[in-house]
N, CA, C and O atoms as a MOPAC input file, in Angstrom:
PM7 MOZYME 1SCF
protein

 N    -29.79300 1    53.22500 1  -116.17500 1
 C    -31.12400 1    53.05500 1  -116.76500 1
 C    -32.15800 1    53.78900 1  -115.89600 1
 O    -32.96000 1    54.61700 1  -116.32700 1
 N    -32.03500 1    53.36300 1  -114.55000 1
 C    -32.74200 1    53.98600 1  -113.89200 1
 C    -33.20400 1    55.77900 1  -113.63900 1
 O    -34.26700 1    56.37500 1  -113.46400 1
 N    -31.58400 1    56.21700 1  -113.75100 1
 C    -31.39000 1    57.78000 1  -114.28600 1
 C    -32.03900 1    58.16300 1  -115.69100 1
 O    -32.49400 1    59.30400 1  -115.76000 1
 N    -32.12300 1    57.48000 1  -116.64000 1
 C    -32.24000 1    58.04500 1  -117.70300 1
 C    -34.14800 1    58.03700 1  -117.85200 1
 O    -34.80200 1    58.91100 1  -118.42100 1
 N    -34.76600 1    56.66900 1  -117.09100 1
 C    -36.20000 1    56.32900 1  -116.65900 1
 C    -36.61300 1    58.18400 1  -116.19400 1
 O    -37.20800 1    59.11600 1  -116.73600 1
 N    -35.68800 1    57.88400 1  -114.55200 1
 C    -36.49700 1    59.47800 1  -114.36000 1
 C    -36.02900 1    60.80800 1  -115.04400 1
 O    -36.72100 1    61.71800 1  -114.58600 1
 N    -35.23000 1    61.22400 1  -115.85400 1
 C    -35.12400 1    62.49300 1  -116.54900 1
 C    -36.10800 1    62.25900 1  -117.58700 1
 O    -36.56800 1    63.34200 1  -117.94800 1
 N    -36.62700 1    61.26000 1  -118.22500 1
 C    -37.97100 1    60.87700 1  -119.07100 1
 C    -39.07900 1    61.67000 1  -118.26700 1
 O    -39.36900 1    62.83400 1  -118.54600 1
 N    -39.73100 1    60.88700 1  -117.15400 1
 C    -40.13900 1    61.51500 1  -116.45900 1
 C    -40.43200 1    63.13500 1  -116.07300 1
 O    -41.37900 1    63.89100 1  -116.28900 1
 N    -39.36000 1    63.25000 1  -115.51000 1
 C    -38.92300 1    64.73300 1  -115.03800 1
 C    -39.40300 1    65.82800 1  -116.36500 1
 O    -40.02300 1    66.88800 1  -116.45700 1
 N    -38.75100 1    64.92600 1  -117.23500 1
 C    -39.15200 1    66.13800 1  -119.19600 1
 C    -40.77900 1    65.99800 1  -119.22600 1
 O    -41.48000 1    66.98400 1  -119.45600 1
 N    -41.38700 1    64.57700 1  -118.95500 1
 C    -42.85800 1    64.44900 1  -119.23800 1
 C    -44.07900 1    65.64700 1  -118.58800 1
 O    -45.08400 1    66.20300 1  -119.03100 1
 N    -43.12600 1    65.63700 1  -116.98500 1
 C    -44.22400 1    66.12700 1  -115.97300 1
 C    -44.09000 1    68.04800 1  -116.31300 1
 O    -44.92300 1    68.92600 1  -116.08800 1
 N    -42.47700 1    68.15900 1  -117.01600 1
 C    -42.43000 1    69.64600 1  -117.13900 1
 C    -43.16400 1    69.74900 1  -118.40000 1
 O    -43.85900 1    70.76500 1  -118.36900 1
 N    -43.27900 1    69.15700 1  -119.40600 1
 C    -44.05600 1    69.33700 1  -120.46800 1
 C    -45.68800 1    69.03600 1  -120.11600 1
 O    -46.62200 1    69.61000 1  -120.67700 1
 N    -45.76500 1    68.41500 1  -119.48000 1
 C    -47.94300 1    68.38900 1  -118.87900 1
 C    -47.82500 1    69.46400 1  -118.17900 1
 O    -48.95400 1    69.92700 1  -118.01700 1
 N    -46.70500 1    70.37100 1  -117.46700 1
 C    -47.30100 1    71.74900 1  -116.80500 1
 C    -47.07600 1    72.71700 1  -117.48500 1
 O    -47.66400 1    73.75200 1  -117.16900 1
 N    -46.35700 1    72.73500 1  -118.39500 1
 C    -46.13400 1    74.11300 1  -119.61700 1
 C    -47.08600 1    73.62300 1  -120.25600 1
 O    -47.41300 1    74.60000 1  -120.93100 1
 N    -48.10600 1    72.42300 1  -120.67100 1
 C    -49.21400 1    72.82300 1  -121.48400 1
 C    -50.13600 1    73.09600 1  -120.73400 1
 O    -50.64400 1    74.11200 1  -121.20900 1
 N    -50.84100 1    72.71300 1  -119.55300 1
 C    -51.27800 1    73.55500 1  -118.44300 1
 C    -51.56100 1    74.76800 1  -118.13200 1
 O    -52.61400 1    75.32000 1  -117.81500 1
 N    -50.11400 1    75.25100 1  -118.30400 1
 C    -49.66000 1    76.55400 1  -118.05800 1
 C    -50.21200 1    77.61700 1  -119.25000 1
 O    -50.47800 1    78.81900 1  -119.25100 1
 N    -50.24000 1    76.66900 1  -120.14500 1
 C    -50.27500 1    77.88500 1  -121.62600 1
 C    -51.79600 1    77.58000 1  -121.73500 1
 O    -52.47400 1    78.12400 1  -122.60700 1

C-alpha cells in the first residue's frame, strides 16, 4: 500500500512539473 501511496505521488509531482514546464 505504502508503494503504491508513493508511485501516486511520484506520477502527481511529475505531472505539476510537465505542466510547469509547458
Amino acid at each position: 500500500m505504502f508503494h503504491a501511496q508513493a508511485s501516486a505521488e511520484h506520477l502527481r509531482q511529475a505531472v505539476f512539473v510537465a505542466t510547469h514546464r509547458l
